[in-house]
N, C-alpha and C positions, 0 to 999 in steps of 0.2 A: 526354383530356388536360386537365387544371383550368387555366383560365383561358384558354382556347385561345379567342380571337375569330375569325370564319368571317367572310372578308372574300371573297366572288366577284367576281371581275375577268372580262373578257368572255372572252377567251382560254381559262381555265380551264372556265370553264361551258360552252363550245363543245364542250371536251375531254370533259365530265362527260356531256351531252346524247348527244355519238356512243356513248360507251362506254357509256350505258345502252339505248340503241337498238339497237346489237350484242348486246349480252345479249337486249334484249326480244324480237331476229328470232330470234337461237340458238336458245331457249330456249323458244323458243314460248308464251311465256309471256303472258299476259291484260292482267298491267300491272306496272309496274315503277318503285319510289319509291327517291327517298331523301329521307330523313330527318335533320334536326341532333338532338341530344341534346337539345334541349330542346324537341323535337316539332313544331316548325316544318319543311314540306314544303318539300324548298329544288326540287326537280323529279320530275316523272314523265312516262312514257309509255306509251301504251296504251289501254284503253279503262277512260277514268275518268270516263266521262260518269255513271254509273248509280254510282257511288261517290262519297262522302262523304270529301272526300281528309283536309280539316283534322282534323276526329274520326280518319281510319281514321291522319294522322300522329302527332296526341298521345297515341291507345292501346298503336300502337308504345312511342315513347318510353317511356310510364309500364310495358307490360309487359319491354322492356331492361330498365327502373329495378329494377321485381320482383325481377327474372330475375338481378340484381347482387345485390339484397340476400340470395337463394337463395346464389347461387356464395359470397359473405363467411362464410359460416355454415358453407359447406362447407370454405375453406379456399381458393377457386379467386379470379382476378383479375375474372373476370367469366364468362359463359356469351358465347363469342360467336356462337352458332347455335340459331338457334329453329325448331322446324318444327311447324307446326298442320295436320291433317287435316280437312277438314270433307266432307259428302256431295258437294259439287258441283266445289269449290274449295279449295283447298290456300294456306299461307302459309309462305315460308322468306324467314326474318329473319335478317340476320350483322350486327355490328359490323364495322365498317370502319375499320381505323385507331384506334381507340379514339376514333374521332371524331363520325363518322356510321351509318346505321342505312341497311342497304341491305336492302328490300322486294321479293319477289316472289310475285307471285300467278299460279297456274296452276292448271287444269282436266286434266280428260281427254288433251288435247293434246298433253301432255309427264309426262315424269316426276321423281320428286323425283333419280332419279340425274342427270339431263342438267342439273336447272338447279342439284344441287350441283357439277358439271363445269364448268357456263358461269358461273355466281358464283364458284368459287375464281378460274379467271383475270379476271374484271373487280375482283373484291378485292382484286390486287394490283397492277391497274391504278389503281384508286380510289385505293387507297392511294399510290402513288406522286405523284399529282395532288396531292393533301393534302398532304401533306408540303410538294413545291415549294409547294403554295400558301401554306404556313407559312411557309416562309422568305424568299416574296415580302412576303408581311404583315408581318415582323417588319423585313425594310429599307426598307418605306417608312413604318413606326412612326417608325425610328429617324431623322428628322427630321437633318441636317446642324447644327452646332451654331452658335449665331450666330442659324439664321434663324428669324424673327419668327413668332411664334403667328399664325394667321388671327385667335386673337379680341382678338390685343392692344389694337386700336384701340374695341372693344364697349365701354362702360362700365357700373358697377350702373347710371347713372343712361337710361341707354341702353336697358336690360333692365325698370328700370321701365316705363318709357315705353310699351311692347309690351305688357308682361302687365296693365299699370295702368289 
């Protein structure tokens, strides 16, 4: 969604936290991210100790980004499921929302049919979250009319002062 600023309020991420922790028990899954579209880790859970979260978040992002410029060529809005095989471990990536990038990594332990079962219902949980959380974002944007900038009273000369 272009222009869409990601504003978490505690409530919401309380929300985001459980319903990635259900997934993670579900699903049996190793570890369990999401991700903003611009590869910034907004949470994960699981065993991230032994993982590089910042890099394994901004790889994400830029292979989405790829994986969009693929789908435009094809004719498609975007690709929004990715799955990587590797000998130990496995990665299934969805769009969420067209918002976020939901991450999971899983071994032996599970299969790719259980955690495409346990991510389609957290994806539309996700998604639901997002949304309100959109429309919470956009009424407390919308500012009552009348009232006063916080930085009305700041002056250049004020600003100088600081940075000078």
């Amino acid at each position: 969604m272009p222009g869409y600023d990601l504003i978490m309020y505690d409530e919401e991420s309380k929300q985001i936290d459980a319903e990635l922790n259900r997934l993670h028990s579900q699903s049996n899954a190793k570890v369990v991210f999401l991700v903003d579209k611009n590869g910034q880790l907004i949470t994960s859970v699981g065993e991230t100790r032994d993982i590089d979260t910042t890099s394994l978040a901004s790889l994400t992002a830029g292979n989405i980004a790829a994986t969009g410029g693929m789908a435009r060529l094809l004719g498609e809005r975007e690709f929004s499921i990715l799955f990587h095989e590797g000998e130990k471990d496995n990665i299934h990536i969805s769009v969420i929302g067209h918002r976020v990038i939901l991450v999971v990594i899983f071994d032996q332990r599970s299969s790719l049919g259980l955690v495409r079962l346990r991510v389609k219902k957290t994806a539309e949980t996700l998604t639901k979250i997002f949304e309100d959380l959109a429309v919470k974002t956009q009424k407390e944007k919308a500012a009552p009319e009348g009232a006063p900038s916080p930085f009305a009273e700041i002056s250049d000369e004020d600003i100088d002062k600081l940075f000078g």
